[in-house]
VEXDREN-2710 file (C-alpha; in Angstrom, 1 decimal):
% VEXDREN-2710
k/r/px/py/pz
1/UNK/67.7/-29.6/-23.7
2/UNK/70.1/-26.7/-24.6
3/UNK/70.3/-24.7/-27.6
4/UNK/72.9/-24.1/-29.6
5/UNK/76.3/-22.1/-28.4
6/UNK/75.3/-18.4/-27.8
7/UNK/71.2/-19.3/-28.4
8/UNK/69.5/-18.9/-25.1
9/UNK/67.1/-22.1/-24.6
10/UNK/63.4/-21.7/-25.2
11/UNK/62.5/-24.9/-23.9
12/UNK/61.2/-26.0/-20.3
13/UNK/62.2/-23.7/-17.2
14/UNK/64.3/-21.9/-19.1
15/UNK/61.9/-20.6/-21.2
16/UNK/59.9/-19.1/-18.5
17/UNK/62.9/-17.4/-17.0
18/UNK/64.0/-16.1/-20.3
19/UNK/60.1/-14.4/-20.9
20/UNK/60.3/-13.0/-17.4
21/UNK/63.8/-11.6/-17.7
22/UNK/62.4/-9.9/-20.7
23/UNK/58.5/-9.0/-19.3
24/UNK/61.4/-7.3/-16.5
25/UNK/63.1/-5.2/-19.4
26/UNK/59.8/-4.2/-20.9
27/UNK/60.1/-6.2/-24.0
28/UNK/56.5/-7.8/-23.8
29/UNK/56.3/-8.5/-27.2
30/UNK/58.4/-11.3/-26.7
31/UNK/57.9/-12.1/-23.2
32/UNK/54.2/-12.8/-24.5
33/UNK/55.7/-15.3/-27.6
34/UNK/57.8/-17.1/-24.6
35/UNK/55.2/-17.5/-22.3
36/UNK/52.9/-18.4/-25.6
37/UNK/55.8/-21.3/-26.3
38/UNK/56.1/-22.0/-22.8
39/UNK/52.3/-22.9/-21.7
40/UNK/52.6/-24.6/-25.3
41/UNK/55.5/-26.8/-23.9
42/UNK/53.3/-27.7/-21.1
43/UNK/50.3/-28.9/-23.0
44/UNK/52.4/-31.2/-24.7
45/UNK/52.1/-35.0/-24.0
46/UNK/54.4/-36.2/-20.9
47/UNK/55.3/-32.7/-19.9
48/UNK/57.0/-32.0/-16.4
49/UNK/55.5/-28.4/-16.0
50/UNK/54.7/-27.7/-12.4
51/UNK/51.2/-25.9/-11.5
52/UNK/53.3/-23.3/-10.4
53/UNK/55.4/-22.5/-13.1
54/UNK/52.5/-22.8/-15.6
55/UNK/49.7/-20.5/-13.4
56/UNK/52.7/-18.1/-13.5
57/UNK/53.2/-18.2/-17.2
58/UNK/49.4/-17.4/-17.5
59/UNK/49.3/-14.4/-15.5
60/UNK/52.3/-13.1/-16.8
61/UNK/51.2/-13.7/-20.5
62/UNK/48.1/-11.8/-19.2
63/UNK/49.8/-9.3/-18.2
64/UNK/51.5/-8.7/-21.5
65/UNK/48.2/-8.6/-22.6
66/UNK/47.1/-6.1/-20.4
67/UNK/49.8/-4.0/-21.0
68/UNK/49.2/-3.9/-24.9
69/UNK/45.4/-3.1/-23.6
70/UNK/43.8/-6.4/-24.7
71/UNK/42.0/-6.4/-21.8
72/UNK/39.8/-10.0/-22.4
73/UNK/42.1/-11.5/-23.6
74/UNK/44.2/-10.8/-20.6
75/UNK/41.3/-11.9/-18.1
76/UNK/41.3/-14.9/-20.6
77/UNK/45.1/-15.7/-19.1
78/UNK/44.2/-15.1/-15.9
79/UNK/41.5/-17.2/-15.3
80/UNK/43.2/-20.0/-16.9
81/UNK/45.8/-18.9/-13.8
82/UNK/43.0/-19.0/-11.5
83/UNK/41.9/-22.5/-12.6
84/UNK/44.8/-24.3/-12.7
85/UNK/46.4/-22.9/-9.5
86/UNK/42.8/-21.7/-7.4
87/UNK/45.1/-20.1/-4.4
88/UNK/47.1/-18.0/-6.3
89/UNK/45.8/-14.6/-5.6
90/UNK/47.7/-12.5/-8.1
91/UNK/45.5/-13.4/-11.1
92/UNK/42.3/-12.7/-8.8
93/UNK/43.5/-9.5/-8.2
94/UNK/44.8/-8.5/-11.9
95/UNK/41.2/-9.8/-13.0
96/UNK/39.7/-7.8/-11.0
97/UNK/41.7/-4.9/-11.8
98/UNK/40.4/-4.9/-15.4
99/UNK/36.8/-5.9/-14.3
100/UNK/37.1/-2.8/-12.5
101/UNK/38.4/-0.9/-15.0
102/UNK/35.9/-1.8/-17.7
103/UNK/32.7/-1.4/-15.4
104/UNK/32.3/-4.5/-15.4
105/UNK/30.3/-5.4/-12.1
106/UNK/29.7/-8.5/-11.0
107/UNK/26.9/-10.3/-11.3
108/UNK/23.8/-11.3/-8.4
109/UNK/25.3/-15.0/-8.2
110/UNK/28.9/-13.7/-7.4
111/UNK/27.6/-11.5/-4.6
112/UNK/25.5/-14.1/-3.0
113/UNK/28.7/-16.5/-2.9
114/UNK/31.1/-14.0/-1.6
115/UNK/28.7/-12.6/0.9
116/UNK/28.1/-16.4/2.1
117/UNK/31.6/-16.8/2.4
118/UNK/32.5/-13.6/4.6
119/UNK/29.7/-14.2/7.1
120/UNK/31.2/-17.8/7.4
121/UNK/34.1/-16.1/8.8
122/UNK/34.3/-15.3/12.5
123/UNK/37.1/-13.7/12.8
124/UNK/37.9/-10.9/10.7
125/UNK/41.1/-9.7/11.7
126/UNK/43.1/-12.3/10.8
127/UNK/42.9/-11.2/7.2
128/UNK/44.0/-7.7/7.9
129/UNK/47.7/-8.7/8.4
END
């Protein structure tokens, strides 16, 4: 649906591109209220939002977050990225960043599953390149 002359639209894929074209300006303040209105779009009843588009509106919103230093909140976003799309390795890795950040360290359970799933692995060299 398009907005009026000379509005730009704030509905459906437009919307996302419009927050990331500002997040890529440096405006975050509203890149975070068009992702907000964006991942609100796709909670809505008989929305067409792709996984894609909506684990990306999450971890951008979270990086807005991040950037104004609302650090749980961010992790918040991301793992709601993480959930929704689980092989989408940029919120892992922007989670982690924080995680790291604050000292947090991760817990016994955490180790035990990712030591599990490296010895698992035969062949480490494939994920060197």
């Amino acid at each position: 649906m398009a907005g009026p002359p000379g509005r730009e639209s704030r509905e459906g894929p437009a919307a996302l591109a419009l927050a990331q074209a500002r997040f890529a300006t440096g405006d975050f303040a509203e890149a975070q209220a068009l992702y907000s209105a964006f991942i609100g779009q796709c909670a809505s009843r008989g929305s067409k939002c792709s996984p894609e588009d909506l684990a990306t509106a999450y971890n951008n919103r979270g990086q807005t977050k991040y950037f104004s230093v609302d650090f749980y909140e961010a992790m918040d976003d991301y793992t709601s990225a993480i959930e929704i799309l689980p092989n989408f390795e940029v919120p892992y890795y922007n989670r982690g960043l924080i995680r790291y950040r604050l000292g947090i360290k991760f817990d016994n359970q955490v180790k035990f599953r990712l030591k599990r799933h490296f010895l698992g692995i035969i062949d480490h060299s494939g994920a060197l390149f």
